[in-house]
N, C-alpha and C positions, 0 to 999 in steps of 0.2 A: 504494500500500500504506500503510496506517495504521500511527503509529509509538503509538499508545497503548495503555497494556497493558490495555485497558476493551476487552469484545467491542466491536465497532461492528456496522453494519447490515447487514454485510455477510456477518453468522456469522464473521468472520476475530478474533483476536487475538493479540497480540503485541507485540515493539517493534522498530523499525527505525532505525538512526542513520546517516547517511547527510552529503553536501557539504553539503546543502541544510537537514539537520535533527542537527546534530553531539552535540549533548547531551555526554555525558560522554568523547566522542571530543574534543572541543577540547581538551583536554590529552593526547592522544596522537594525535598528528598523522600516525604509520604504519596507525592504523587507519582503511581510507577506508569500509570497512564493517563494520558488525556487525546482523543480524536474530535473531528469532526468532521464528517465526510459525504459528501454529494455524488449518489449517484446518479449519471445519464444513461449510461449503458449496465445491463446485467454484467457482474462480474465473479469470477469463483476467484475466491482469495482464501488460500489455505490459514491466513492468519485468523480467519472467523471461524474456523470449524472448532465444533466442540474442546473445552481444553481446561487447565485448571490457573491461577492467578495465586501469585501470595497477597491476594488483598482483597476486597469488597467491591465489587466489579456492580457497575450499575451505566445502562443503555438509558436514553431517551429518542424516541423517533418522533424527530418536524412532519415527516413524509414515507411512503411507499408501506410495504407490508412484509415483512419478517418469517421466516419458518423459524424456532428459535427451540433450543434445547435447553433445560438448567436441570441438575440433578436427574437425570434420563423421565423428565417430565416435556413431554409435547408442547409448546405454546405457538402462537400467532401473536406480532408484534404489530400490532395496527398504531396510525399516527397518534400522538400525542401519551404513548404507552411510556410507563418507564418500570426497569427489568430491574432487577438486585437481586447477587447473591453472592455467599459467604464465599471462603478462599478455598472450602472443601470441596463445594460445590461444582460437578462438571457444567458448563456453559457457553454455547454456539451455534451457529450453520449447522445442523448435522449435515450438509453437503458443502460448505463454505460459498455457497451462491449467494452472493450481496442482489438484490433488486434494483430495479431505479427509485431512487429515494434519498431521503440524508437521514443521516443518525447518526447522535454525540454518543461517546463512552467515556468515562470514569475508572482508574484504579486505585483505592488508596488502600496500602498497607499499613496495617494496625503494627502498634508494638507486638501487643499479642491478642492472640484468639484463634480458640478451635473449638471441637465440636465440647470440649469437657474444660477451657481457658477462658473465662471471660473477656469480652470486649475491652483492649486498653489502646485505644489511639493514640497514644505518644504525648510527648511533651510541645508538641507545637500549636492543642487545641487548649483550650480553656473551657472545654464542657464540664460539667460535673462529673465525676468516677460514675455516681450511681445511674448517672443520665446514661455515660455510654454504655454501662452491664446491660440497663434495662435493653437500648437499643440492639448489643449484639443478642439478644435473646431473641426478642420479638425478631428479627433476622431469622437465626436458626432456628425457629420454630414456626415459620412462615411458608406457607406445603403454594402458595398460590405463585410466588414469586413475581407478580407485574399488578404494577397498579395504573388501573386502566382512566381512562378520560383525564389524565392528568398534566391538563395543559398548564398549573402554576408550578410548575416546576422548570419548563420551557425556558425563562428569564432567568435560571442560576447560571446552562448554560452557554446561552447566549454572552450573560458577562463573564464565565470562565477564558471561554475563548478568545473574549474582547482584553481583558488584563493577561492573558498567558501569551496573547500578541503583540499586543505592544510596549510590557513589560515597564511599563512606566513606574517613578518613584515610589517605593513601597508597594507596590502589586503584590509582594508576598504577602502581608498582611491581608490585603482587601480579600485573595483569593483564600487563605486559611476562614474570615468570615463567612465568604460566598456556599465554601464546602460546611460551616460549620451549621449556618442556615439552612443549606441542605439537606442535612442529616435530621434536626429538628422539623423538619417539614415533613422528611419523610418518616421518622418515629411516629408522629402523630398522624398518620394516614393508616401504619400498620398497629396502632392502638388501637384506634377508631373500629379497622376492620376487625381486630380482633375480639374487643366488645359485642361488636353487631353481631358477629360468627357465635360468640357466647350467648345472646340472646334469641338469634335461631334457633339455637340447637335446646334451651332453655326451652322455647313455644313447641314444638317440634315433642320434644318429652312430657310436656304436661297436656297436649293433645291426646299421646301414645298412651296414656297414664286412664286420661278420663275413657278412653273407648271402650280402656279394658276393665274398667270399673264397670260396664255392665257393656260384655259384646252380644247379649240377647234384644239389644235394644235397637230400634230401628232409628239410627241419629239423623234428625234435621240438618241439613248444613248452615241453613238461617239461624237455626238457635245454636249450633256451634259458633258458628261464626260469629253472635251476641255475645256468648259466653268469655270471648278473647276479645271483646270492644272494637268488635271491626267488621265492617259491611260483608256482606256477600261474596262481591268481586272482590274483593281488595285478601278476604279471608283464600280464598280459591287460586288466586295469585299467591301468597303466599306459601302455601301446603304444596300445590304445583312445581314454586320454586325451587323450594329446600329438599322435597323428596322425591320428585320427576312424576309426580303423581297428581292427578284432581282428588278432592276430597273422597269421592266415594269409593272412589280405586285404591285410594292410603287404608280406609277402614278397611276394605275386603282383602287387603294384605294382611294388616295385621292378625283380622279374623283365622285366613291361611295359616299363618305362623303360631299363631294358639294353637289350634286341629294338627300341625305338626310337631308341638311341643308335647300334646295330649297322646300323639298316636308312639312317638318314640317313647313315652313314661309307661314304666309296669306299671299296667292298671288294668281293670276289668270293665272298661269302658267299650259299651259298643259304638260300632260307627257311626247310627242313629243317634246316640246322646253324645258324641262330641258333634254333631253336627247339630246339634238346639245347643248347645253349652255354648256355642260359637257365633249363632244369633243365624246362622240358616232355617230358612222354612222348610226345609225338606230335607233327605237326604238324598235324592235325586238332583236339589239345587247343590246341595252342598258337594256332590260326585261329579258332577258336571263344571264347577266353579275350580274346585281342585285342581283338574282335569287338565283345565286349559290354565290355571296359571304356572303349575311343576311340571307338568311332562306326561304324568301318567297319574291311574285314580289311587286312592286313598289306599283301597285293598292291596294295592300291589306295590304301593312305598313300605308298606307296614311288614310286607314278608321280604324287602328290601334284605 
């Protein structure tokens, strides 16, 4: 990849500062990368194929769309996406084909940090200790790795670029701000979402909870959807979201998953009363719903 901001021959431009080509990184020795690159033409660049960093690697895309790997997780980097992940963490192209598009990256090396090391950025930031533990946690603990629609983050590197190029008096300092701001911006996106994720999954079980407090019962969605202070739609949208299911397909799961818990337990239960125990009208409804949700019917799981 060419580190000159002149297109080259390749349709690509941009800059890239890097071990080998440091520029205005030699005086900030936590940054072991910084790009920003324009593509016009598709290009395969073996230096984007999957790979590992000693540092905290974080993308932002202006433009085009990304195939993108982090820890042998699939993603799609759409505009305005920004990526992050830890230094254990595999992350790239898994075919190194860059698209037409532009996209900035980030490297900074911590003092320390691994999967069992907390977060210690070095002595060049002024964060709090506790500020960055918390942050390298919610990092390694973070399974989604891109936070999407997130164009305020757009303007950190915008001005990375603008002070790593022109290097003007004191640029060290503004850019240790710009990254320090950074990081707090993005702590509080991955808090946020990690709160929200804890409140799904909160609604989500106290749903699971009330079904099974009586699965003979035939549930309204109106009065479920009361019961958690929330319309209709908005209740159906959300049970949808979080489980890939509309409400009444989430119960008749659960229902399944009882009659399988009932049918794998020694017991002297016949197939007719675990199919009323489970809020089936029948047993015929209940052999037939089976049926088509596992593969095959009730009698022939049970001599499984």
């Amino acid at each position: 990849m060419e580190n000159s901001t002149k297109k080259n021959k390749t349709g690509n431009q941009g800059v890239w500062w890097y071990d080998e080509n440091l520029g205005p990184l030699a005086k900030l020795p936590y940054i072991r990368h910084f790009g920003s690159m324009k593509f016009s033409k598709v290009k395969m660049d073996e230096n984007m194929l999957p790979h590992l960093n000693d540092g905290i690697e974080i993308h932002f895309v202006h433009s085009g769309k990304y195939n993108w790997i982090i820890d042998d997780k699939e993603i799609e980097l759409l505009p305005d996406n920004l990526s992050i992940s830890a230094p254990w963490q595999l992350n790239g192209s898994p075919t190194g084909k860059m698209d037409i598009g532009q996209i900035n990256w980030l490297v900074i090396k911590p003092e320390a940090y691994s999967p069992k090391t907390p977060l210690k950025l070095g002595k060049w930031t002024k964060l709090p200790a506790d500020f960055q533990e918390s942050f390298g946690s919610l990092l390694a603990n973070d399974k989604e790795f891109v936070i999407k629609k997130a164009k305020i983050f757009k303007k950190y590197f915008i001005e990375l670029e603008r002070e790593l190029t022109n290097q003007e008096e004191g640029y060290e300092i503004i850019v240790g701000n710009i990254i320090e701001n950074l990081f707090v911006d993005i702590h509080r996106h991955l808090y946020l979402r990690k709160q929200k994720s804890h409140e799904e999954d909160t609604f989500i079980d106290k749903l699971s909870q009330l079904i099974h407090s009586d699965l003979s019962k035939k549930w309204i969605i109106d009065d479920l959807a009361y019961k958690f202070g929330m319309g209709k739609t908005k209740f159906t949208y959300e049970v949808k979201n979080l489980t890939g299911y509309p409400p009444n397909s989430f119960i008749i799961n659960l229902k399944i998953q009882k009659a399988i818990d009932l049918i794998e337990e020694e017991n002297d239960m016949t197939m007719s009363e675990i199919a009323f125990s489970c809020g089936f009208s029948s047993l015929q409804h209940f052999t037939a719903t089976f049926s088509q949700r596992i593969g095959i019917s009730p009698g022939k799981y049970k001599k499984q």
